[in-house]
C-alpha positions in Angstrom: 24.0 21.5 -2.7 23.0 18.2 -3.4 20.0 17.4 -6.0 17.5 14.9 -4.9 15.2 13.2 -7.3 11.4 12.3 -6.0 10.5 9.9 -8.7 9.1 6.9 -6.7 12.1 4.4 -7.8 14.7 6.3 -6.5 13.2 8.0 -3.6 12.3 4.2 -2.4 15.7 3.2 -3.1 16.9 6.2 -0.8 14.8 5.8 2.0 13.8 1.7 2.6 16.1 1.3 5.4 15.4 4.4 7.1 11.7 3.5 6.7 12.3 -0.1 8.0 13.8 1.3 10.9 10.5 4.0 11.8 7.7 1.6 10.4 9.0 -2.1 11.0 8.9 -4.7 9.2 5.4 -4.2 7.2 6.3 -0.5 6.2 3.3 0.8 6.2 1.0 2.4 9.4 -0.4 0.4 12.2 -3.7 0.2 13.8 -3.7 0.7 17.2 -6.8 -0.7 19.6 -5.7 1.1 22.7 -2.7 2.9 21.8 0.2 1.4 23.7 0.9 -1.7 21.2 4.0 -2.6 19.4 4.7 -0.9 16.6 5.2 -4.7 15.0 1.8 -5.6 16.6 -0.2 -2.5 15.2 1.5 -2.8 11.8 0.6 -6.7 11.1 -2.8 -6.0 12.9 -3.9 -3.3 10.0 -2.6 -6.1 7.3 -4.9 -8.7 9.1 -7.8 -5.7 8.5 -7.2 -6.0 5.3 -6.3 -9.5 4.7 -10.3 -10.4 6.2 -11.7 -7.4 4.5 -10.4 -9.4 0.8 -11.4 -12.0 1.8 -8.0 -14.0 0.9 -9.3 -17.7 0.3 -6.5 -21.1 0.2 -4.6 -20.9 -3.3 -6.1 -17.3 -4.1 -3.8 -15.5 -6.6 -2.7 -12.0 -5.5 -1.0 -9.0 -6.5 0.4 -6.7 -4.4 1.0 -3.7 -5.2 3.8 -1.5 -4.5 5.5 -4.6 -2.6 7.2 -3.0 0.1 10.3 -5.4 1.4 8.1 -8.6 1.2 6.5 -8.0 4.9 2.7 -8.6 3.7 3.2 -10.7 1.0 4.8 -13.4 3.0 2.4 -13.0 5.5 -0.3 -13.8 3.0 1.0 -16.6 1.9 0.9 -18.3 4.9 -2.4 -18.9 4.7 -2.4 -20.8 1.0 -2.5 -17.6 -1.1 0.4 -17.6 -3.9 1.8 -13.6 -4.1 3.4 -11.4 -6.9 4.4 -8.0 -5.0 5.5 -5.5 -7.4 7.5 -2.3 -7.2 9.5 0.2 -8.6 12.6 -0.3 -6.5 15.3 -2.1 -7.2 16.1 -2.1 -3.2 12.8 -3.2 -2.8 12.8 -6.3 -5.1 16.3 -7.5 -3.3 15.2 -7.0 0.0 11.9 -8.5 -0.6 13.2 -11.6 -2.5 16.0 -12.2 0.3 12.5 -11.8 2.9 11.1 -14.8 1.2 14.4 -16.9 0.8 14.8 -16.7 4.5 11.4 -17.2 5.1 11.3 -20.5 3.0 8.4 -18.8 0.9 9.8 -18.8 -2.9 7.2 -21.4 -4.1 4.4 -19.0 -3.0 5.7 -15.5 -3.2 8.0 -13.6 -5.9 9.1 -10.1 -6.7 9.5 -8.5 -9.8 10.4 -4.2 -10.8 6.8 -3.2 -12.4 5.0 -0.1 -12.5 1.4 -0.6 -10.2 0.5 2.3 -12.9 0.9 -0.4 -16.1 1.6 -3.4 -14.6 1.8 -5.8 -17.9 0.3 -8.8 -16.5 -2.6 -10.2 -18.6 -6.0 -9.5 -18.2 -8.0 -11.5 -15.4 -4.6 -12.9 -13.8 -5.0 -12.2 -10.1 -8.2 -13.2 -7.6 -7.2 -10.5 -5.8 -5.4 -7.0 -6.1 -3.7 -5.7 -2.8 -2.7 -2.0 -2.3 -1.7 -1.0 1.0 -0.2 2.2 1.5 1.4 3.1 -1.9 -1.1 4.7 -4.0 -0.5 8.4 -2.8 2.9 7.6 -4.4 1.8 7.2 -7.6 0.4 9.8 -9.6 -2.2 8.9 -11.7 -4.7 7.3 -9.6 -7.0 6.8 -12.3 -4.8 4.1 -14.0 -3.8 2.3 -11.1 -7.3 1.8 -10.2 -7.5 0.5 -13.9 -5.0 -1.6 -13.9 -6.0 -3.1 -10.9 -9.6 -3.8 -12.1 -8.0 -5.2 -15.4 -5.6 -7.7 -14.2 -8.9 -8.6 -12.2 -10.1 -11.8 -12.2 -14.6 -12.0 -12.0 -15.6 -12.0 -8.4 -12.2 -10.8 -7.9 -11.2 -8.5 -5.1 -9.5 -5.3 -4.7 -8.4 -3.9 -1.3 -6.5 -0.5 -1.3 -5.4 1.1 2.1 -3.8 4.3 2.4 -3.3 7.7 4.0 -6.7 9.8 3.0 -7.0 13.5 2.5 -9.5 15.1 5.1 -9.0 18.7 4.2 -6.6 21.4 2.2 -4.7 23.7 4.1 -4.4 26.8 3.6 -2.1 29.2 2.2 -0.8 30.7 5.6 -1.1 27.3 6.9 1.9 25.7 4.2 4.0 28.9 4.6 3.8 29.0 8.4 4.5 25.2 8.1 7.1 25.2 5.1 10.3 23.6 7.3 8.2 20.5 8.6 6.3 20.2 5.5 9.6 20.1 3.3 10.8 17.4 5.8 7.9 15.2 5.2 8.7 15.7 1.4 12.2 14.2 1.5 11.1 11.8 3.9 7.8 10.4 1.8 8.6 11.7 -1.8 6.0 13.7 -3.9 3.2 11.7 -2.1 -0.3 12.5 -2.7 -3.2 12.1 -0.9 -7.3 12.1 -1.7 -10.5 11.7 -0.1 -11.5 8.0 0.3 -14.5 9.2 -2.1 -12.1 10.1 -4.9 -11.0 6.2 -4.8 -14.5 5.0 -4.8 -15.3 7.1 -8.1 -12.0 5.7 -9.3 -13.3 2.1 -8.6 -16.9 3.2 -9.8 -15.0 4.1 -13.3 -12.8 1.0 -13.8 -16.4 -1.1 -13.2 -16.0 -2.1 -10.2 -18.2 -1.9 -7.2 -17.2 -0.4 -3.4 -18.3 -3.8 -1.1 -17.2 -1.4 2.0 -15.3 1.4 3.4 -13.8 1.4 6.1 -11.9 3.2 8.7 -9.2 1.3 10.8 -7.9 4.3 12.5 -11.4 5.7 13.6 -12.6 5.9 16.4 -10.1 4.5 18.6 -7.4 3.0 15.9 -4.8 5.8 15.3 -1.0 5.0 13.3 2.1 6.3 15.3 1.4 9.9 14.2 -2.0 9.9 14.3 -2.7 9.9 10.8 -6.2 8.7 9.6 -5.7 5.8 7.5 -8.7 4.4 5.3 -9.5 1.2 3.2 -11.9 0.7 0.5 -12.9 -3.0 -0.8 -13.9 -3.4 -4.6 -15.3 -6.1 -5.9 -15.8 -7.4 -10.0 
């Protein structure tokens, strides 16, 4: 039997190009208007969501975290912004830097293997902080958040997107769905998920304040699998 480690590093390292394959190019969840979109269409609509709900201004300094392959973070920069995507994948990094090099976007973007959870960039380095879909990888949500408002720049921004907790099952409900619940482990890792409140106590804590909360997959906007997805907007 082989052992399988769930650590975010590796389990990114395992899976990238099977997720590149099911989520595209922006590996993360789409919103969908009416349903029938592209995949690619859905997926770069819920980063234009977010990109207007920052507020992402010509020559703004961002961090993104939890980098993905470089989708986002290219796409940022497109519109002035100069990007640092971070992750804890090695794949990542290589797949993200070779992104940009095709993409012509090396003065703008760049990749480097950091923890979102302690970061090490100095305090007040970014204008913004982007977090789309990675947090329920990480484990302590408390010093992400932290680090976020930390490398925070005043009148900075922080978006943060990601798969929200809308209830606990119960007991009979994880045994009766142990096999499909143990394939979504070893397809997503030791992911995580909370109420959107939970994040806007976390933001409330690091001293910074929720601008808006909001809902991209309800009413109407659902990802592939139906999976409510929310963002929440804190500002310094």
């Amino acid at each position: 039997m082989t052992d399988i480690t769930f650590d975010p590093a590796s389990h990114y390292d395992r899976v990238t190009a099977a997720w590149l394959w099911l989520l595209g190019d922006e590996l993360h969840y789409g919103a969908f208007e009416r349903g029938d979109e592209e995949l690619q269409a859905a997926t770069r609509h819920l980063t234009d969501l977010l990109f207007a709900a920052v507020q992402v201004e010509s020559d703004s300094r961002i961090l993104d975290v939890g980098c993905g392959t470089g989708a986002p973070a290219c796409h940022l920069a497109t519109f002035g912004a100069h990007v640092v995507g971070i992750t804890t994948s090695a794949a990542g990094v290589e797949a993200a830097r070779a992104r940009a090099a095709a993409a012509g976007m090396d003065s703008r973007v760049s990749f480097e293997l950091r923890d979102g959870m302690d970061n090490g960039f100095p305090d007040g380095s970014f204008d913004r902080v982007w977090v789309m879909e990675s947090s329920h990888l990480m484990p302590d949500r408390a010093r992400l958040v932290a680090e976020c408002a930390r490398v925070l720049r005043p009148g900075g921004r922080v978006g943060l997107c990601d798969i929200t907790l809308h209830r606990v099952l119960a007991f009979e409900e994880i045994r009766r769905l142990r096999q499909p619940l143990g394939l979504l482990r070893d397809v997503f890792g030791d992911a995580r998920m909370e109420p959107l409140s939970v994040y806007r106590s976390l933001f409330e804590q690091a001293g910074l304040s929720t601008s808006s909360a909001i809902s991209p997959t309800s009413p109407g906007r659902r990802s592939p699998a139906g999976v409510p997805t929310r963002s929440a907007i804190a500002t310094r």
